[in-house]
N, C-alpha and C positions, 0 to 999 in steps of 0.2 A: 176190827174198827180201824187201824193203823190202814189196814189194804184200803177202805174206803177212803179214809182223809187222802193216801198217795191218788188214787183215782183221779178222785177230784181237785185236786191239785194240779195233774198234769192234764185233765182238761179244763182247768182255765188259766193253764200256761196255751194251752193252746189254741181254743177259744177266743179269750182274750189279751193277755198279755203280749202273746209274739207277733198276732195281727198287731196291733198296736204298735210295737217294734219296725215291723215291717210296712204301714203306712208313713210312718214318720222318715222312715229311710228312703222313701219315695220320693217323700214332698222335698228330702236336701236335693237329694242327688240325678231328680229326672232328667234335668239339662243339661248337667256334664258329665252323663255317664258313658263309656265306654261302649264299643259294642261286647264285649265278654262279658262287662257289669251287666248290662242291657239284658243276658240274655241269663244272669244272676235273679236278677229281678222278678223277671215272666216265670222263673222255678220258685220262687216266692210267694209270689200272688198264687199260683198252680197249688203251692202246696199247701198255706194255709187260707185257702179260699172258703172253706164253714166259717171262718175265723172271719174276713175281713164282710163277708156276704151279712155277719151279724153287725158291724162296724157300722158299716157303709150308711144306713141311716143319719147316723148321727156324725158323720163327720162331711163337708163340702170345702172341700179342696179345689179352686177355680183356679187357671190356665194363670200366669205371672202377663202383667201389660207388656205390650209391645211395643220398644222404644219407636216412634216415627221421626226421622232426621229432615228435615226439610235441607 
């Protein structure tokens, strides 16, 4: 019983929780990331992709406006 609660626990750390994690680190940090963060990130999405693939539904994250300076 113990093996199953660990199971499912660390598949909905994985599933959910660190998808979760890992969108939110997104939305700070898309526009001032580094290119070495830059390429932190794409191993992030890569790796927990079941995870954000179940997300993605429910979350809409649109591009920040673009200052125009006259």
């Amino acid at each position: 019983m113990v093996v199953a609660l660990l199971y499912l626990a660390l598949a909905g750390a994985y599933l959910l929780v660190m998808p979760a994690a890992v969108l939110l680190y997104l939305r700070l940090r898309w526009y001032t990331a580094t290119s070495i963060e830059r390429g932190f990130m794409y191993f992030l999405v890569f790796f927990f992709f079941p995870g954000l693939l179940l997300l993605s539904p429910f979350v809409n994250f649109r591009p920040r406006r673009r200052q125009v300076e006259a």
